[in-house]
N, CA, C and O of each residue as an XYZ file, in Angstrom:
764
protein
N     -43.829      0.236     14.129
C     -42.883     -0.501     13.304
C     -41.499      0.133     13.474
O     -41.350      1.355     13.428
N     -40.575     -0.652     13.653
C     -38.846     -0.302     13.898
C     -38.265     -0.462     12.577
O     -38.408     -1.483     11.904
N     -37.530      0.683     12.173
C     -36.550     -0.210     10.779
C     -35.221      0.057     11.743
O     -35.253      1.024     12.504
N     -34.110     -0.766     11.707
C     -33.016     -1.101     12.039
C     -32.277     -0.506     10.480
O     -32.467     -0.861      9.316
N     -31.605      0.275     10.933
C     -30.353      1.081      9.821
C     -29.524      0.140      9.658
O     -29.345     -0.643     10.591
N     -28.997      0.025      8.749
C     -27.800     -1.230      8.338
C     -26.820     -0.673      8.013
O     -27.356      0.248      7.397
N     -25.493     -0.434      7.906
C     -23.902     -0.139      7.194
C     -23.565     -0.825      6.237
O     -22.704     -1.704      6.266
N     -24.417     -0.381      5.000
C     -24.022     -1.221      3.570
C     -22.385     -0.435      3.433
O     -21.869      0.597      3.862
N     -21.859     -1.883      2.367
C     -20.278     -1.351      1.808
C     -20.765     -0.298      1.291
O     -21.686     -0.468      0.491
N     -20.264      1.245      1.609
C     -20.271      2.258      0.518
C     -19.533      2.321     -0.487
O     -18.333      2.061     -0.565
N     -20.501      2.798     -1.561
C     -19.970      3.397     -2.585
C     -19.865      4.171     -3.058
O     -20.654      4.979     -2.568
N     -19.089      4.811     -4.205
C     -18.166      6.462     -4.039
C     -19.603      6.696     -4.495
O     -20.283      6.144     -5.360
N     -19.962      8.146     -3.246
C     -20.834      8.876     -3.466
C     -20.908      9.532     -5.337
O     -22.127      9.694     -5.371
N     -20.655      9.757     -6.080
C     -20.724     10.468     -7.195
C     -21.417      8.883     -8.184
O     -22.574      8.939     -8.601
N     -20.876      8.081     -8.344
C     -21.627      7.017     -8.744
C     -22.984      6.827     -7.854
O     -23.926      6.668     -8.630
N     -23.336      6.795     -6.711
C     -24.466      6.682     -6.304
C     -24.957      7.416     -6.969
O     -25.555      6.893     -7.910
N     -25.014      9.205     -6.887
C     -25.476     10.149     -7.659
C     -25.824      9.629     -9.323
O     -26.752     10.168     -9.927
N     -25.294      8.939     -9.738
C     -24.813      9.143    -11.461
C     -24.311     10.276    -12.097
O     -24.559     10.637    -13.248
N     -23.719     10.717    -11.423
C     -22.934     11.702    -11.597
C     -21.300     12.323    -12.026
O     -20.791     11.714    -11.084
N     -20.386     12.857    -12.516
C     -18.647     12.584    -12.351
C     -18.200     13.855    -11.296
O     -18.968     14.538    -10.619
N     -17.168     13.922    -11.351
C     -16.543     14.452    -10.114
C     -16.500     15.679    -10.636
O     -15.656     16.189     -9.899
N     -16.717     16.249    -11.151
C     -16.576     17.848    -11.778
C     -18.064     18.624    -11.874
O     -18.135     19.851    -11.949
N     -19.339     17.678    -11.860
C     -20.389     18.111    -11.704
C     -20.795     19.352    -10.893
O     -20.564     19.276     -9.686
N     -21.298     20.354    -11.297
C     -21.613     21.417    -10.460
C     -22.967     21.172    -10.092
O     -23.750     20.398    -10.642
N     -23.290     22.360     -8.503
C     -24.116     22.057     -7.591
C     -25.395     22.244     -8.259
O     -26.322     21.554     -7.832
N     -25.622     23.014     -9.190
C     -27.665     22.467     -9.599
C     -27.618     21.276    -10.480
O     -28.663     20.724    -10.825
N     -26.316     20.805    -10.905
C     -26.548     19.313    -11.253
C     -26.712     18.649    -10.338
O     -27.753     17.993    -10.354
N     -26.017     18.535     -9.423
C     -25.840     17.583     -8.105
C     -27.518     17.725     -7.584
O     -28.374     16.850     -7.716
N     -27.664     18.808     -7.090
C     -29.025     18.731     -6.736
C     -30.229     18.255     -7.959
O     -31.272     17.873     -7.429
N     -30.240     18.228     -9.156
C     -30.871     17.842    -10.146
C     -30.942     16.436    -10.308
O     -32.094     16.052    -10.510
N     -30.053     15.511    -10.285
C     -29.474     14.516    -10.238
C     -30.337     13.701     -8.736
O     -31.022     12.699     -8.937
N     -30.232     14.094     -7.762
C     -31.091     13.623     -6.494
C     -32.182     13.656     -6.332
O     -32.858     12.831     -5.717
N     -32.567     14.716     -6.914
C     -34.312     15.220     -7.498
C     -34.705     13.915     -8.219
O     -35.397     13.004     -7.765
N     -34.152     14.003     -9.380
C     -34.674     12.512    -10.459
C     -34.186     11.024     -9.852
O     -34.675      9.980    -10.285
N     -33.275     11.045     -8.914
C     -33.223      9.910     -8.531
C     -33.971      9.668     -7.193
O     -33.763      8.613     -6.592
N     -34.616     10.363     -6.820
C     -34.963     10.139     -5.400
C     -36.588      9.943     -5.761
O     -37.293      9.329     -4.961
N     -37.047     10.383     -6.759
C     -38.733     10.631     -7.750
C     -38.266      9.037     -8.339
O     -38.808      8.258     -7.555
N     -37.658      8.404     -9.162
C     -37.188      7.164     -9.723
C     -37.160      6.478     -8.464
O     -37.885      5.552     -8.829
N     -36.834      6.130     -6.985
C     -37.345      5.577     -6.038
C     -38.300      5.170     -5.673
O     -38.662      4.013     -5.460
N     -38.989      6.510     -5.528
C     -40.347      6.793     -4.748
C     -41.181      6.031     -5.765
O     -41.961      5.216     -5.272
N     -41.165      6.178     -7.562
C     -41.922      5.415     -8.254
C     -41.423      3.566     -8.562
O     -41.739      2.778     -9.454
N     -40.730      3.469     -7.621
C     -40.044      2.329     -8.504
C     -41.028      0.715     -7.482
O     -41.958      0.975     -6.719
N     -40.695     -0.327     -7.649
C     -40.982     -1.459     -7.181
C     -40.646     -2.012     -5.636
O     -41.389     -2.860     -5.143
N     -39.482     -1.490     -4.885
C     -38.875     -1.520     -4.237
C     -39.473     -2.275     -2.963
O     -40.692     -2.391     -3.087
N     -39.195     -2.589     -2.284
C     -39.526     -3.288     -0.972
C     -39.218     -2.404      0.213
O     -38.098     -1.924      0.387
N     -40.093     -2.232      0.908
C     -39.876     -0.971      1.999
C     -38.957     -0.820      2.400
O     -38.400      0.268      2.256
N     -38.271     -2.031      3.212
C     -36.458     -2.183      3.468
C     -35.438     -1.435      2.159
O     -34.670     -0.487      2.325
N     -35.643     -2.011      1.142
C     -34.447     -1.755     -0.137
C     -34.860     -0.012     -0.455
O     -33.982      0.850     -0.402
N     -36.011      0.250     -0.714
C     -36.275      1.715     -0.290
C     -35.423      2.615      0.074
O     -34.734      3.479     -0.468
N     -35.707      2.059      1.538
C     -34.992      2.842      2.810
C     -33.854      3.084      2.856
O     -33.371      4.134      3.279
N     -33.026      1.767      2.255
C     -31.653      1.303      2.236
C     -31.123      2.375      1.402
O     -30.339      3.217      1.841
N     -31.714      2.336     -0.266
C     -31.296      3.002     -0.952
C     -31.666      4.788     -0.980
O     -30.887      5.572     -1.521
N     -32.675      5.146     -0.461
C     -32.423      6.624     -0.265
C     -31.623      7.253      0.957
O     -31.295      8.439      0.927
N     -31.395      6.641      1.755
C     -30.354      6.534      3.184
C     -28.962      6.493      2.371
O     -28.122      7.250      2.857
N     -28.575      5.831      1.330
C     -27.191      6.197      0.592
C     -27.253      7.057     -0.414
O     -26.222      7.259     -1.056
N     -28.221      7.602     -0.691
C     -28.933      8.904     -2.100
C     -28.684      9.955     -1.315
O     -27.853     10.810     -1.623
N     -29.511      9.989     -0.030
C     -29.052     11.099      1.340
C     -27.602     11.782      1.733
O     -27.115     12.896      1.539
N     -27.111     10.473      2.435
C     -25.847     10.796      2.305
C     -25.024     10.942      1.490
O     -24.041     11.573      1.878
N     -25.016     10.602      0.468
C     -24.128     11.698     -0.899
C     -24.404     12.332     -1.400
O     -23.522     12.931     -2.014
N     -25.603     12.706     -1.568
C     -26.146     14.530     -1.895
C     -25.559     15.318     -0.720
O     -24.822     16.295     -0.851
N     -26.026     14.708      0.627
C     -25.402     15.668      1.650
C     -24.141     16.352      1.701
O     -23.842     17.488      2.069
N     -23.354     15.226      1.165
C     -22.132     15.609      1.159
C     -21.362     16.393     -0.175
O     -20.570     17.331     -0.263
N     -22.010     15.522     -1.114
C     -21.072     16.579     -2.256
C     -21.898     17.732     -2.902
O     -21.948     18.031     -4.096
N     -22.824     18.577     -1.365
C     -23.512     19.267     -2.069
C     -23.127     21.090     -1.230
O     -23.374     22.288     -1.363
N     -22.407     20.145     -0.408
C     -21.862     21.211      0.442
C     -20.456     21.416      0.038
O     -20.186     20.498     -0.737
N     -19.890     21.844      0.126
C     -18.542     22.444     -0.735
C     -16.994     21.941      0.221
O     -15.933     21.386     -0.066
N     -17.557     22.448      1.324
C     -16.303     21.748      2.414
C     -16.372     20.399      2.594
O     -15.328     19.747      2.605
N     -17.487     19.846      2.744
C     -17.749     18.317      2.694
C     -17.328     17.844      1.473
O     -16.371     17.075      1.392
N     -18.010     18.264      0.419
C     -17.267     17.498     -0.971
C     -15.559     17.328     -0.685
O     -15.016     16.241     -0.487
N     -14.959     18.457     -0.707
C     -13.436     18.729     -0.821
C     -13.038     17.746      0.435
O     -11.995     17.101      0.330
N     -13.847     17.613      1.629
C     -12.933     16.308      2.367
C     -13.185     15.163      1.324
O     -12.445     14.434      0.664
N     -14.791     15.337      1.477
C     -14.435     13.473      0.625
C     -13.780     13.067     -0.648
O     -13.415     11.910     -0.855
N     -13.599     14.310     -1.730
C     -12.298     14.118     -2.908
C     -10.778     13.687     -2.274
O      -9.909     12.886     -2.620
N     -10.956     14.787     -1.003
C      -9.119     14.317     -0.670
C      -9.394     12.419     -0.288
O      -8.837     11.552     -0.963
N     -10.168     12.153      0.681
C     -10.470     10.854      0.882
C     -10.267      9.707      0.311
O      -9.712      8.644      0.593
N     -11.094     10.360     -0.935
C     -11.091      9.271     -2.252
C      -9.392      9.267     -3.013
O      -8.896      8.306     -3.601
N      -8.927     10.236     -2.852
C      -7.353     10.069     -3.497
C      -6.791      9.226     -2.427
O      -6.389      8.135     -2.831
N      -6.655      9.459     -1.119
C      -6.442      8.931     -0.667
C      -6.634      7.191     -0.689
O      -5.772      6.312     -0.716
N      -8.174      7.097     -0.664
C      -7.760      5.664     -1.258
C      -7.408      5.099     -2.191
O      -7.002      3.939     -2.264
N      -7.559      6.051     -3.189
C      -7.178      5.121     -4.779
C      -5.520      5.231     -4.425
O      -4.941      4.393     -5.115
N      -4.519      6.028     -3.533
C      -3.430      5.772     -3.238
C      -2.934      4.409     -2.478
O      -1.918      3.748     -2.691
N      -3.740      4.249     -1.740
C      -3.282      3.037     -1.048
C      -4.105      1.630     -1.965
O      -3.956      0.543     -1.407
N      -4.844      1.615     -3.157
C      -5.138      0.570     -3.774
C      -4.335      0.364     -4.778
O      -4.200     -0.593     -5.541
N      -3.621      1.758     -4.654
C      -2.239      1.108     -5.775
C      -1.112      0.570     -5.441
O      -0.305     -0.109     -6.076
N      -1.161      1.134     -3.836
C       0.133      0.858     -3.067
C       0.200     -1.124     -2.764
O       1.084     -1.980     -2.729
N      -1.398     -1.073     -2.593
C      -1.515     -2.388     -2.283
C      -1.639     -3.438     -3.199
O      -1.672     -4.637     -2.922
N      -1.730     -2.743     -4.692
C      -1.496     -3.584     -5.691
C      -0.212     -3.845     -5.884
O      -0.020     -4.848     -6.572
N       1.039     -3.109     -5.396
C       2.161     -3.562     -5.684
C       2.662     -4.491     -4.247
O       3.827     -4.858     -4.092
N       1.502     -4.791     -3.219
C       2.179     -5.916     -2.307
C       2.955     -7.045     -2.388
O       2.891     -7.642     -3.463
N       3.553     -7.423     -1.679
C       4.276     -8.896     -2.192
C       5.288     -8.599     -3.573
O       6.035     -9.486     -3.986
N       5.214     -7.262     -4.218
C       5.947     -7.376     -5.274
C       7.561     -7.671     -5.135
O       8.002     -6.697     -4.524
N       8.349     -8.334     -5.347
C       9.501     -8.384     -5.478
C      10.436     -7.810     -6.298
O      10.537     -7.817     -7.525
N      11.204     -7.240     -5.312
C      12.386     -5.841     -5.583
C      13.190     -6.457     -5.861
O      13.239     -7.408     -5.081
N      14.498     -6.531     -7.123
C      15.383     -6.614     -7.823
C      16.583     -6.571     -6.823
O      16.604     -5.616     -6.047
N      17.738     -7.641     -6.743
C      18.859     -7.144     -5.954
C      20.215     -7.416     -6.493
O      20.193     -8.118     -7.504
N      21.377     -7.049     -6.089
C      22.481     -7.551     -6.804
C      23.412     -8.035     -5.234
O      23.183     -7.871     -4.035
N      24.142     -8.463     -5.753
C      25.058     -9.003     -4.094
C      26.745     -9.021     -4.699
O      27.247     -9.763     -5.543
N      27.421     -7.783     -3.818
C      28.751     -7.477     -3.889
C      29.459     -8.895     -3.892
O      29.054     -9.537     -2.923
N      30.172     -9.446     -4.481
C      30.457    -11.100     -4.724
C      32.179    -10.577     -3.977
O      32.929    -11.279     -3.298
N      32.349     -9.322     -4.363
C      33.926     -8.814     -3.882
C      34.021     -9.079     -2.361
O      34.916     -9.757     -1.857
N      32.723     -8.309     -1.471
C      32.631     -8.172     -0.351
C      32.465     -9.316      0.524
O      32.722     -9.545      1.706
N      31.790    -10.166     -0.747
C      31.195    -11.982      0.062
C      32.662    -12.749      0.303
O      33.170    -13.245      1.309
N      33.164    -12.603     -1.252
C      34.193    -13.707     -1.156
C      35.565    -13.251     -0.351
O      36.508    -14.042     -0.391
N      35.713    -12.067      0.347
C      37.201    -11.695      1.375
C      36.263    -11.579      2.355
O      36.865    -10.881      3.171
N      34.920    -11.854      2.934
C      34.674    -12.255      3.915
C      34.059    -13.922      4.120
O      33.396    -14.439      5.019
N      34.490    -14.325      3.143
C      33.932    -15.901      2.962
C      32.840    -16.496      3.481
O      32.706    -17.367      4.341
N      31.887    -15.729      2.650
C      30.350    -15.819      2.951
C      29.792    -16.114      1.301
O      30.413    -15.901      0.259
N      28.692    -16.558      1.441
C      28.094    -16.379      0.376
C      26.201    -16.425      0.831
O      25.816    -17.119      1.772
N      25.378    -15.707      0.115
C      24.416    -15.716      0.223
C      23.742    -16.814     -0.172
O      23.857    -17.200     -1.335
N      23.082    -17.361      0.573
C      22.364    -18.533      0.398
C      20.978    -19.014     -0.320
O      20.623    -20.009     -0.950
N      20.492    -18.017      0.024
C      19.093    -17.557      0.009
C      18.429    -15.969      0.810
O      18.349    -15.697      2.008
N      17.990    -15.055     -0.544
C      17.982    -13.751     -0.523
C      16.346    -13.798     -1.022
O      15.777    -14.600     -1.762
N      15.868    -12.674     -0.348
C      14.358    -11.936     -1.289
C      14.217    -10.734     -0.700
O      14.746    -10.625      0.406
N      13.499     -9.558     -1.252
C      12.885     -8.328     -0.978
C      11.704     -8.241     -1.344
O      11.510     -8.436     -2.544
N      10.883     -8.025     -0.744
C       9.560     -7.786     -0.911
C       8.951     -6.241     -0.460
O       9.297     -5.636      0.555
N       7.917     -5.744     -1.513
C       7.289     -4.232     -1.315
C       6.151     -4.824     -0.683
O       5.551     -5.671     -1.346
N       5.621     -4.483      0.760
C       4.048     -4.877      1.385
C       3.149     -3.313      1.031
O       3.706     -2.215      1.022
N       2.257     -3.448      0.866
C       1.281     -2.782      0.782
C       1.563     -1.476      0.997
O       0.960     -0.703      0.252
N       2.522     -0.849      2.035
C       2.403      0.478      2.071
C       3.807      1.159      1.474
O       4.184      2.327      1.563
N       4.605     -0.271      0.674
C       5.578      0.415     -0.329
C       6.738      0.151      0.720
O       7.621      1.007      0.650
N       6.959     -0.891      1.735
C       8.379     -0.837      2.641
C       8.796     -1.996      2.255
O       8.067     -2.941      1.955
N      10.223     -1.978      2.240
C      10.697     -3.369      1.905
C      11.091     -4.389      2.992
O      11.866     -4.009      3.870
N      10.662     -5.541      3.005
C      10.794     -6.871      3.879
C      12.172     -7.320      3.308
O      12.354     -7.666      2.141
N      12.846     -7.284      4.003
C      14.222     -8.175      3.954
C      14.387    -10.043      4.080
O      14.974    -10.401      5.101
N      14.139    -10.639      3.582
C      14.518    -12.092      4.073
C      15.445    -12.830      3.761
O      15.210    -13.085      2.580
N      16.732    -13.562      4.160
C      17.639    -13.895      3.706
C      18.318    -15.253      4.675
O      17.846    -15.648      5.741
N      19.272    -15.691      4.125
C      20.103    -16.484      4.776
C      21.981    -16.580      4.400
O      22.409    -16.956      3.309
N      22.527    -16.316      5.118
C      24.056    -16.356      4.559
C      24.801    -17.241      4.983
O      24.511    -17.487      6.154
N      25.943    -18.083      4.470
C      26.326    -19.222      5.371
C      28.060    -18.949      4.571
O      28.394    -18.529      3.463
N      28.840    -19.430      5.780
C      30.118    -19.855      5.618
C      30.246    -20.585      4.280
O      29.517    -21.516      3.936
N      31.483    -19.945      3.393
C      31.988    -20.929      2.809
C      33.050    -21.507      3.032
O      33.415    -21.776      1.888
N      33.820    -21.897      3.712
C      34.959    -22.183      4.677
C      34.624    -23.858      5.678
O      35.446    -24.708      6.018
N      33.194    -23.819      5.899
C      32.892    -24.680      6.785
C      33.045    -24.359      8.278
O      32.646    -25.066      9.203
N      33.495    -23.533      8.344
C      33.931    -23.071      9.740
C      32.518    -22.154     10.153
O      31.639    -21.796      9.370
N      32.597    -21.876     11.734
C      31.335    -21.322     12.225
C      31.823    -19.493     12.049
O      32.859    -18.845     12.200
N      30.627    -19.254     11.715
C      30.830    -17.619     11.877
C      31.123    -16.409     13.008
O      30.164    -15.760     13.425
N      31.955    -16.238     13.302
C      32.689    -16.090     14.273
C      32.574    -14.801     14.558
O      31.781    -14.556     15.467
N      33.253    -13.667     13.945
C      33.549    -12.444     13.726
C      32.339    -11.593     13.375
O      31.499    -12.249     12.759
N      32.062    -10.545     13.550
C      30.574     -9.757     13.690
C      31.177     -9.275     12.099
O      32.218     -8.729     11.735
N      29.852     -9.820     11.321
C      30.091     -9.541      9.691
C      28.854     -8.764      9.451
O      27.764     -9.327      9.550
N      28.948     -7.444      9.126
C      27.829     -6.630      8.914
C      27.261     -6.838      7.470
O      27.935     -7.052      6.462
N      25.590     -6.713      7.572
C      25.001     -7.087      6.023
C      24.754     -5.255      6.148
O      24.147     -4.590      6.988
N      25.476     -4.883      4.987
C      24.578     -3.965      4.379
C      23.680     -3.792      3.263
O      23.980     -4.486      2.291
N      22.665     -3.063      3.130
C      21.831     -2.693      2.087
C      21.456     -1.593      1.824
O      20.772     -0.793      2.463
N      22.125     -1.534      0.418
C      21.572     -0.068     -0.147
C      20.426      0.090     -0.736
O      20.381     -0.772     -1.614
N      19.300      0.821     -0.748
C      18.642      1.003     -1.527
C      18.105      2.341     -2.774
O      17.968      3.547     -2.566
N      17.916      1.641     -3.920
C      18.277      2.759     -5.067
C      16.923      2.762     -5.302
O      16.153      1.830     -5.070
N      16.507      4.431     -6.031
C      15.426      4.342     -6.942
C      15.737      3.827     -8.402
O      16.687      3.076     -8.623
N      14.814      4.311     -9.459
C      15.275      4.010    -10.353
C      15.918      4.492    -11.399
O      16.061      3.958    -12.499
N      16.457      5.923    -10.882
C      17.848      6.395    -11.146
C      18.666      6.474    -10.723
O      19.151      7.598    -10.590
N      19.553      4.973    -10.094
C      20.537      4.367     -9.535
C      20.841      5.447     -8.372
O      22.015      5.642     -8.056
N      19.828      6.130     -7.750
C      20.151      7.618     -6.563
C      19.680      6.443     -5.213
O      18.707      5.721     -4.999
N      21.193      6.802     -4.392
C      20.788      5.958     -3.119
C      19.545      6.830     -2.571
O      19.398      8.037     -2.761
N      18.594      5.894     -1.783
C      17.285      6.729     -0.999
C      17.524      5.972      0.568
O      17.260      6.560      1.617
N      18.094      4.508      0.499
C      18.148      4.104      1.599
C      19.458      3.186      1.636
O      19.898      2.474      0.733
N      20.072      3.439      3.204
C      21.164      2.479      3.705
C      20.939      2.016      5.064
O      20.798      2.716      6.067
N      20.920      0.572      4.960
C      20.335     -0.140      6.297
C      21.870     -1.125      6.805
O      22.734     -1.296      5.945
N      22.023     -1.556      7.856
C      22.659     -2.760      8.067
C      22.698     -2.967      9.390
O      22.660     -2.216     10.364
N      22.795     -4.327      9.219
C      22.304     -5.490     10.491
C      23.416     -6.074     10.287
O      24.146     -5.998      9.299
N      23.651     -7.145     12.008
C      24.358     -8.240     12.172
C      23.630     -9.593     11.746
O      24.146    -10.705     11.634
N      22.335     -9.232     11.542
C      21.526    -10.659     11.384
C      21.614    -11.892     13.127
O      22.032    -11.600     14.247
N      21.119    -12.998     12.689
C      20.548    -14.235     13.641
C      21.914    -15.246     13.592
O      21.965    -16.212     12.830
N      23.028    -14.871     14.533
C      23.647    -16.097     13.829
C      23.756    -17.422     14.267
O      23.748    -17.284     15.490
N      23.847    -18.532     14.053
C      23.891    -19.693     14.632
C      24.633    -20.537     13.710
O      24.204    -20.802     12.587
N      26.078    -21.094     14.306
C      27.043    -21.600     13.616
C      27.467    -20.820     12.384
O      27.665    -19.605     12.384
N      27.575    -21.535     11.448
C      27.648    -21.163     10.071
C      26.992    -20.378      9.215
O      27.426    -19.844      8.194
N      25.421    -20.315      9.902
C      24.674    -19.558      9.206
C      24.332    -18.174      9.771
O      24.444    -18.089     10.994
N      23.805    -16.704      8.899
C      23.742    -15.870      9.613
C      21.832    -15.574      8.910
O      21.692    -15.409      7.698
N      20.808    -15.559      9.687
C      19.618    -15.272      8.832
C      19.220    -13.776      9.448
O      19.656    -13.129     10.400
N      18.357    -13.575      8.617
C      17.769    -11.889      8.502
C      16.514    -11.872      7.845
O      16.184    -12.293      6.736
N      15.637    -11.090      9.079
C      14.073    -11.281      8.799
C      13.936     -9.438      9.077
O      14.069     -8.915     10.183
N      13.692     -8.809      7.987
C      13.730     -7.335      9.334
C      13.148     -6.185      7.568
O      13.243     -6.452      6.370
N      12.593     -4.957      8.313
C      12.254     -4.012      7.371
C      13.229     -3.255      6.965
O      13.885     -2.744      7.872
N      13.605     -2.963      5.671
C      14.753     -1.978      5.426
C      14.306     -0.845      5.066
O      14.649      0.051      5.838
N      13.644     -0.498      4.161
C      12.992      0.696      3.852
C      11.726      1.028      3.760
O      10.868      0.324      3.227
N      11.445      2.683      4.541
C      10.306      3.022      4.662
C      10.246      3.823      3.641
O      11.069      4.726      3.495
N       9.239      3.593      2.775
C       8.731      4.570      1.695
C       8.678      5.615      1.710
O       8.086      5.897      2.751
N       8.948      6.562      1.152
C       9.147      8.468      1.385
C       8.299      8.405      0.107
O       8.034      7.356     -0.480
N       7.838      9.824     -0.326
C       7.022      9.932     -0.728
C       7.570     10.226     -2.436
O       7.090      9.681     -3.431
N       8.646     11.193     -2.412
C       9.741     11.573     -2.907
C      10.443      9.939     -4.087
O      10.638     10.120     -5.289
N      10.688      8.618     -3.462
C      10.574      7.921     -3.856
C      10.483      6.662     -4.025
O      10.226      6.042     -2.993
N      10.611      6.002     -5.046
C      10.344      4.596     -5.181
C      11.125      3.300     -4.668
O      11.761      3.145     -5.711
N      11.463      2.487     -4.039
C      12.385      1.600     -4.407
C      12.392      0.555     -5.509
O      11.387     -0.121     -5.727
N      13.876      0.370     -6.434
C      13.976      0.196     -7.800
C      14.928     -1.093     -7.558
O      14.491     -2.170     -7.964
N      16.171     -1.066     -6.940
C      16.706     -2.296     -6.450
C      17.721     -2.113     -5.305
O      18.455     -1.154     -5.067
N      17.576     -3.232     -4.688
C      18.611     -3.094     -3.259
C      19.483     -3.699     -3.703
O      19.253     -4.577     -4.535
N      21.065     -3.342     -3.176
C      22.687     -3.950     -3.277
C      22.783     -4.118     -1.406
O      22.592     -3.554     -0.329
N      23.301     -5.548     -2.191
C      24.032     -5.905     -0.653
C      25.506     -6.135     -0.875
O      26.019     -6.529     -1.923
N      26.167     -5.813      0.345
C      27.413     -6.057      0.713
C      28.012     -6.016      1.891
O      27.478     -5.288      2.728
N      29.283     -6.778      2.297
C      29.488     -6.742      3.870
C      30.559     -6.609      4.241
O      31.446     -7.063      3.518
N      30.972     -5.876      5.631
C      32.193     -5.645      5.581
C      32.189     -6.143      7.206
O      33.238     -6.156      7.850
């Protein structure tokens, strides 16, 4: 008879255990003892068995050894970092637009957004168009500042943008997330 091993979604070893993250090692081993005896007596189907002491295995293995545990804690921060990062995806960043800088270069913003993606960088998307009627001629730089949320610049970007006639558009990343900090709102202005 063959059993074929399967790659179930894991789950955080310490819940497999029933266990919390501070548990010391004759719990940990105590804990696998009674759950692995709660198996062996239980209803199970030879497959679901297998399945389930093959993930009882591997997380005793691991958080029972001391260097192994300490990778898989950093691991696990690690992801609960990027499930927060990725809860703020798509979020939209706050902006203001220098109206001084628009109107003595006779532009006005048309259509503006900032967006935070998943790993905390901001997506730029925009459109700027002549107010004059006339085609845009002269190389008009967009800048963008970006502030945390104690008005402290963290980032300064600027582009010429896409231009065609009258309009100037801008599709592009402005800021890469530092760790240090957040972005709170971007200012644009152009000179």
């Amino acid at each position: 008879m063959f059993i074929k091993f399967i790659d179930m979604e894991e789950r955080n070893y310490y819940e497999v255990l029933q266990i919390n993250n501070s548990t010391e090692s004759v719990a940990i081993h105590a804990a696998y003892k009674r759950l692995s005896k709660e198996y062996q007596n239980s209803n199970f189907a030879l497959y679901d068995y297998i399945l389930k002491m093959q993930e009882l295995n591997k997380a005793y293995l691991t958080l029972i050894n001391d260097d192994k545990r300490t990778e898989y804690d950093e691991g696990l921060e690690g992801e609960n970092a990027l499930e927060l990062e990725s809860e703020n995806a798509n979020e939209e960043v706050p902006f203001e637009i220098d109206e001084e800088s628009a109107k003595k270069n006779k532009i006005k913003v048309e259509s503006c957004s900032f967006y935070l993606d998943g790993g905390g960088d901001i997506e730029a998307i925009g459109e700027i168009i002549s107010t004059n009627n006339k085609d845009i001629e002269d190389f008009i730089e967009i800048h963008f500042n970006v502030y945390d949320s104690n008005n402290k610049l963290i980032s300064a970007t600027k582009t010429y943008g896409n231009r065609s006639g009258r309009r100037i558009t801008f599709d592009m990343y402005l800021f890469i997330k530092s760790k240090s900090a957040t972005p709170a709102k971007v200012k644009i202005y152009f000179s």
